[in-house]
Backbone and ligand atoms as CSV (ligand in chain L), in Angstrom:
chain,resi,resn,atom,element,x,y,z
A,1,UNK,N,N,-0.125,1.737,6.036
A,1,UNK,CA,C,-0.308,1.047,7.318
A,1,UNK,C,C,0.186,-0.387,7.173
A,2,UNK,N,N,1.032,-0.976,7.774
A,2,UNK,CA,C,1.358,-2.544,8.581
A,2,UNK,C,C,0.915,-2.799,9.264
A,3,UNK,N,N,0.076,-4.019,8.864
A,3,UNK,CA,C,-0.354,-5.063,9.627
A,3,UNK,C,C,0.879,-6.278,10.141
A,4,UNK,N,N,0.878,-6.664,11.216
A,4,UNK,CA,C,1.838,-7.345,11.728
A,4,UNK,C,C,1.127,-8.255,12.634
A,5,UNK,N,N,1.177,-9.406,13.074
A,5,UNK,CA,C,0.648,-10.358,13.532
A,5,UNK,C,C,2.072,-11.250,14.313
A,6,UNK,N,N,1.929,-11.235,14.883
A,6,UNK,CA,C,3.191,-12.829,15.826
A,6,UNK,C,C,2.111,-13.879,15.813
A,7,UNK,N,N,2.396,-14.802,15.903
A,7,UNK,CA,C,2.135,-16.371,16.442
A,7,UNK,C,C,2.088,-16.336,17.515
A,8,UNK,N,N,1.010,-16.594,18.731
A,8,UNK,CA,C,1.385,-17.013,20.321
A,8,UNK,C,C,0.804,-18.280,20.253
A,9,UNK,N,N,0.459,-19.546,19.275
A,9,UNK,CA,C,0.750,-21.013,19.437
A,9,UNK,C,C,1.228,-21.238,20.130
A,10,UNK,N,N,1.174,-22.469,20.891
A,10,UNK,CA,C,1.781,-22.912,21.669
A,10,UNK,C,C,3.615,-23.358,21.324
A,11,UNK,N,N,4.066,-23.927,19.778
A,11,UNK,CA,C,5.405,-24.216,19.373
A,11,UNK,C,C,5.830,-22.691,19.345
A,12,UNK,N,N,5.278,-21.687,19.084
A,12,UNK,CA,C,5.829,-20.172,18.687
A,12,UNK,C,C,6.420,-19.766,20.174
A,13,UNK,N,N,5.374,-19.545,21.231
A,13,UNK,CA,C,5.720,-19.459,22.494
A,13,UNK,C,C,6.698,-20.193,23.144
A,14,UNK,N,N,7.048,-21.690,22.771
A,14,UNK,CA,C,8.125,-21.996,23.283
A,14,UNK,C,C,9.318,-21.462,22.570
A,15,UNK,N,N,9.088,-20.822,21.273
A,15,UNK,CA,C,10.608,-20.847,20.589
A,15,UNK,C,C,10.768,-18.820,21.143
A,16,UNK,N,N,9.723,-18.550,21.821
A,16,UNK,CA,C,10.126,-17.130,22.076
A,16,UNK,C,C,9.249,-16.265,21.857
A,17,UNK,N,N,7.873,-16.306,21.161
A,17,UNK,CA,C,7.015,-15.324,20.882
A,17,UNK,C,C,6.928,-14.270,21.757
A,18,UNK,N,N,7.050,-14.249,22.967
A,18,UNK,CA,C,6.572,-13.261,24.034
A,18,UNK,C,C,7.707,-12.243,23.758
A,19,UNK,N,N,8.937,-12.756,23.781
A,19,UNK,CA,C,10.164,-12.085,23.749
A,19,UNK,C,C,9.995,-10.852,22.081
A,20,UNK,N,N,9.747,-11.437,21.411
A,20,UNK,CA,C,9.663,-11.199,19.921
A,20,UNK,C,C,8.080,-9.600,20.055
A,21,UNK,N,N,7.046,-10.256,20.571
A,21,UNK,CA,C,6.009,-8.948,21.325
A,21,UNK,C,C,6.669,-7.797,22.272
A,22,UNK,N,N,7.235,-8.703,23.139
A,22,UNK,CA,C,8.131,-7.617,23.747
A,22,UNK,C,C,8.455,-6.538,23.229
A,23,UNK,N,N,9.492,-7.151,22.162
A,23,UNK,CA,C,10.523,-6.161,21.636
A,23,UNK,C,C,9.833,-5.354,20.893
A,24,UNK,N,N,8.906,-5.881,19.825
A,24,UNK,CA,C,8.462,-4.997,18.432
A,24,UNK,C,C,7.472,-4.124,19.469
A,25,UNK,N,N,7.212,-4.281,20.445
A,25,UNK,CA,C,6.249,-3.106,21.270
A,25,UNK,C,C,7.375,-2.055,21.750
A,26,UNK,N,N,8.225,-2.409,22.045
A,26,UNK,CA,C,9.090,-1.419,22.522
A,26,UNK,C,C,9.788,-0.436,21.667
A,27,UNK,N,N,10.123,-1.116,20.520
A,27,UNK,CA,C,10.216,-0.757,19.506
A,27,UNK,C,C,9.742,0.653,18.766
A,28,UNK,N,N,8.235,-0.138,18.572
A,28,UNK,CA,C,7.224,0.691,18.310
A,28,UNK,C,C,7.190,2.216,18.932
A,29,UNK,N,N,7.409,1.613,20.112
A,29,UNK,CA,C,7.188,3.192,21.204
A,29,UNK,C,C,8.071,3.530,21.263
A,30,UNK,N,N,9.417,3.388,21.215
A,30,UNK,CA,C,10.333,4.151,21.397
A,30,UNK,C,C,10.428,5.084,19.916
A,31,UNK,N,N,10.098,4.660,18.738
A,31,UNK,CA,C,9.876,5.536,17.799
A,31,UNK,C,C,8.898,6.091,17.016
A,32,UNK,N,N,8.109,5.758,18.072
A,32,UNK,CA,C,6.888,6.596,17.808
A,32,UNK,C,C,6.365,6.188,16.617
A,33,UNK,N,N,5.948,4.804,16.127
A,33,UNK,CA,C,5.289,4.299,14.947
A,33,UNK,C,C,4.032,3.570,15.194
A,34,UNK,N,N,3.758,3.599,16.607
A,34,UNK,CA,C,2.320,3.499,16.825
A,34,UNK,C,C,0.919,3.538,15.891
A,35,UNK,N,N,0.891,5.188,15.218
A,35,UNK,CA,C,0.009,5.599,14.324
A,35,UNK,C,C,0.425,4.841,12.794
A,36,UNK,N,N,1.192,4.193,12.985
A,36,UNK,CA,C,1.471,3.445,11.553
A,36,UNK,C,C,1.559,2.277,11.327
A,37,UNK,N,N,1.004,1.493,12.273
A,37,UNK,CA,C,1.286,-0.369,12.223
A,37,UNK,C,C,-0.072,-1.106,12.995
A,38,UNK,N,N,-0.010,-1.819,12.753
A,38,UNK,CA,C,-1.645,-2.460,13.416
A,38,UNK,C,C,-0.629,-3.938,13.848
A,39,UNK,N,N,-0.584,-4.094,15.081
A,39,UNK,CA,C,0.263,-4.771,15.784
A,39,UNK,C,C,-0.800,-5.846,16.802
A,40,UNK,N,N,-0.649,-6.996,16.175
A,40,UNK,CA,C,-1.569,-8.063,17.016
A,40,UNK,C,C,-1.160,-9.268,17.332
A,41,UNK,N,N,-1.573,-10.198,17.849
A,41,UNK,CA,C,-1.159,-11.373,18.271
A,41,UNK,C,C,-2.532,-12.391,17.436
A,42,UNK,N,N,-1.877,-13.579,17.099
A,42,UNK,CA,C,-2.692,-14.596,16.379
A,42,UNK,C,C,-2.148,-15.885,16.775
A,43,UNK,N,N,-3.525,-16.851,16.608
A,43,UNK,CA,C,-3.125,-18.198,16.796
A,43,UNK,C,C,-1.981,-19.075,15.814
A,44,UNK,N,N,-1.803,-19.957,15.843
A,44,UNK,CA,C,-0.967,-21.175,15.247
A,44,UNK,C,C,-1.316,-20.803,13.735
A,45,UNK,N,N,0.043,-20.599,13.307
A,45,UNK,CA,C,-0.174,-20.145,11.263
A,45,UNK,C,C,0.186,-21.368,10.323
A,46,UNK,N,N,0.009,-22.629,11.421
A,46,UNK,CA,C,0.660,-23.982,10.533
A,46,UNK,C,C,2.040,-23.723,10.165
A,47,UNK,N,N,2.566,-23.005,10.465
A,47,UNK,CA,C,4.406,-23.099,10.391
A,47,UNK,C,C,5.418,-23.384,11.522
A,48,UNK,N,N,4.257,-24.471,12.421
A,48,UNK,CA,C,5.532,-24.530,13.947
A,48,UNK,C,C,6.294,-25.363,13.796
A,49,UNK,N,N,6.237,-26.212,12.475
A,49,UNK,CA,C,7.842,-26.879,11.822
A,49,UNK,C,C,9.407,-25.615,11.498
A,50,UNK,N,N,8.802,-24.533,10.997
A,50,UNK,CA,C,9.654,-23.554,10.888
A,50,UNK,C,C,10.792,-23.478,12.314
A,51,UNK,N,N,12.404,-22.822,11.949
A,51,UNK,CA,C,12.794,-23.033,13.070
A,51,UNK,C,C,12.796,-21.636,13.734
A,52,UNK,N,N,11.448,-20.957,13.921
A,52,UNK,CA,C,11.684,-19.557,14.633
A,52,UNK,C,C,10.067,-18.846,14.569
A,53,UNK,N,N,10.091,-17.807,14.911
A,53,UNK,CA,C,8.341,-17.603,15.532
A,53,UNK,C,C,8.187,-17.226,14.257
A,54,UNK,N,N,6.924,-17.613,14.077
A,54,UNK,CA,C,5.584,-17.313,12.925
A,54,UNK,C,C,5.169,-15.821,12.950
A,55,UNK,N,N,5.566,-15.314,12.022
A,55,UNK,CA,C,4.773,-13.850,12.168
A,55,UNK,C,C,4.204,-13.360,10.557
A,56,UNK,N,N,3.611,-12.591,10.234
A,56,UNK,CA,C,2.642,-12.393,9.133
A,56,UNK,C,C,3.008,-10.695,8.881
A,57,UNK,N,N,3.066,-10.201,8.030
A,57,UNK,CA,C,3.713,-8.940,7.824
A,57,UNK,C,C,2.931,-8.743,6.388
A,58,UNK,N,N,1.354,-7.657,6.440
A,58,UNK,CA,C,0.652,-7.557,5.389
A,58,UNK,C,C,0.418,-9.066,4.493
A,59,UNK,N,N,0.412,-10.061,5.190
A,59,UNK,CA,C,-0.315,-11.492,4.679
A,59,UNK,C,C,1.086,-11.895,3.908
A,60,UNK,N,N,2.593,-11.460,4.402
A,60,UNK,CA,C,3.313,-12.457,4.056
A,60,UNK,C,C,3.880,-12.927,5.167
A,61,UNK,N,N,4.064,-14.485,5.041
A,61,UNK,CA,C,4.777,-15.332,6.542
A,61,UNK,C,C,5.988,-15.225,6.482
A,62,UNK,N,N,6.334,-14.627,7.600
A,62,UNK,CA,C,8.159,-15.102,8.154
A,62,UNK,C,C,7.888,-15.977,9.533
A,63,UNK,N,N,9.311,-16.461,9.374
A,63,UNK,CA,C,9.797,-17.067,10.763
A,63,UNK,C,C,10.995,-16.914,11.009
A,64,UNK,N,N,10.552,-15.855,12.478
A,64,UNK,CA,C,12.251,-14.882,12.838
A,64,UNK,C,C,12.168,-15.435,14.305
A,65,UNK,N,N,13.757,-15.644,14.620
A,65,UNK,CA,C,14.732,-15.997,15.635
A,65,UNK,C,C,14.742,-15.130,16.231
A,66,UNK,N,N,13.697,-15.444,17.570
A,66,UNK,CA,C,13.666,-14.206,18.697
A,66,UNK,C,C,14.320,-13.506,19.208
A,67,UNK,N,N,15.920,-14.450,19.296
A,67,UNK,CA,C,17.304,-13.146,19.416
A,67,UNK,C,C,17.444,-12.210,18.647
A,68,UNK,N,N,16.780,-12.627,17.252
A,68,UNK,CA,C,16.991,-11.145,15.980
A,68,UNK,C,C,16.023,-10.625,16.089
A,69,UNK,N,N,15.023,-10.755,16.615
A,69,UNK,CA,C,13.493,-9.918,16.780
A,69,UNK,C,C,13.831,-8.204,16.382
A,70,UNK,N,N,14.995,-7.565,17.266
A,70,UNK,CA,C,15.115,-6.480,17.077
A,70,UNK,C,C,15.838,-5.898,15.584
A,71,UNK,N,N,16.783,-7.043,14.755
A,71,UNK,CA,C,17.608,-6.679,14.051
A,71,UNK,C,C,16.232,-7.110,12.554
A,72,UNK,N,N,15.393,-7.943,12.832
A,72,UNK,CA,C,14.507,-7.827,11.628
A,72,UNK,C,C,13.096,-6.764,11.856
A,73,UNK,N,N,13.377,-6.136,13.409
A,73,UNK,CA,C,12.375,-4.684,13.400
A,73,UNK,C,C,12.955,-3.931,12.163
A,74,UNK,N,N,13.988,-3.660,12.274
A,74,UNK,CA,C,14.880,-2.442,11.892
A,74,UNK,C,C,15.141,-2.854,10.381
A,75,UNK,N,N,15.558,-3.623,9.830
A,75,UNK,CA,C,16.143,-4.161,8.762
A,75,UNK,C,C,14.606,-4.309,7.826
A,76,UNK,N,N,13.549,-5.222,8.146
A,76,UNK,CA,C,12.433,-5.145,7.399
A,76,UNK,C,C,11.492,-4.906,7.772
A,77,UNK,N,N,10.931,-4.137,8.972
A,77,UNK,CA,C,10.010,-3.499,9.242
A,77,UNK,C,C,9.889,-1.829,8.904
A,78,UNK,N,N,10.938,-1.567,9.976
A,78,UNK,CA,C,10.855,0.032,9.935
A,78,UNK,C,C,10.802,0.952,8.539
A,79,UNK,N,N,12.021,0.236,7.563
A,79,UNK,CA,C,11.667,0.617,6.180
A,79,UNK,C,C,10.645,0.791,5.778
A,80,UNK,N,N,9.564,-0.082,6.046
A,80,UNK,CA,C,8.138,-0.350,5.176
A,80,UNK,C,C,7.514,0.598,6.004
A,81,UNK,N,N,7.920,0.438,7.287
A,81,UNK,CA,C,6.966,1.992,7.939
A,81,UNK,C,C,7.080,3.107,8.191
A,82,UNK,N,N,8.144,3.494,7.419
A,82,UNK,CA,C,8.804,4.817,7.086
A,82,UNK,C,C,8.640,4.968,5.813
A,83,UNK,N,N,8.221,4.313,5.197
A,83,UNK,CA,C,8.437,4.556,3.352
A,83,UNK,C,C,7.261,5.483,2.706
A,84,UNK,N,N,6.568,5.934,3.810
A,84,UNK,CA,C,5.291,7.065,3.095
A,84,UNK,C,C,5.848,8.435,4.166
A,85,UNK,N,N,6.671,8.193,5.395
A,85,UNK,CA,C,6.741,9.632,5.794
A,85,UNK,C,C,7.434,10.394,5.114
L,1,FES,S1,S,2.305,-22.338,16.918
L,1,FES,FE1,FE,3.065,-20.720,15.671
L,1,FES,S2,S,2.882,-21.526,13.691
L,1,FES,FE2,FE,2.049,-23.082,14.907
């Protein structure tokens, strides 16, 4: 199971957080990984110096560029949540 967390801070939200929820929800459902990720929203992670949204992936921090939201679903998410089916 993945735990996944975004940032909706207030600096995260301006750099795109909603967009970044958007996507990894759509994501999610379009491939049916629902039963395999624990998908939440969290306050300010002290990284709104970073230049891109705060997100937490099993208690490690990234900060991804909401235009790539979809290309770091696929690239370092989906792997990790495919790697036991
Ligand atoms: S608002 Fe997201 S890290 Fe501070």
């Amino acid at each position: 199971m993945l735990e996944v967390t975004v940032c909706i801070g207030s600096a995260c939200h301006i750099k795109g957080a909603y967009n970044v929820i958007q996507t990894f929800q759509q994501l999610i459902e379009e491939k049916s990984l629902h039963d395999r990720i624990i998908f939440k929203s969290g306050f300010c992670m002290k990284l709104c110096q970073s230049p891109g949204v705060a997100i937490v992936v099993n208690g490690e921090h990234h900060c991804i560029d909401a235009e790539r939201a979809s290309d770091f679903f696929i690239s370092e998410l989906e792997p990790r949540l495919r790697k036991d089916i």
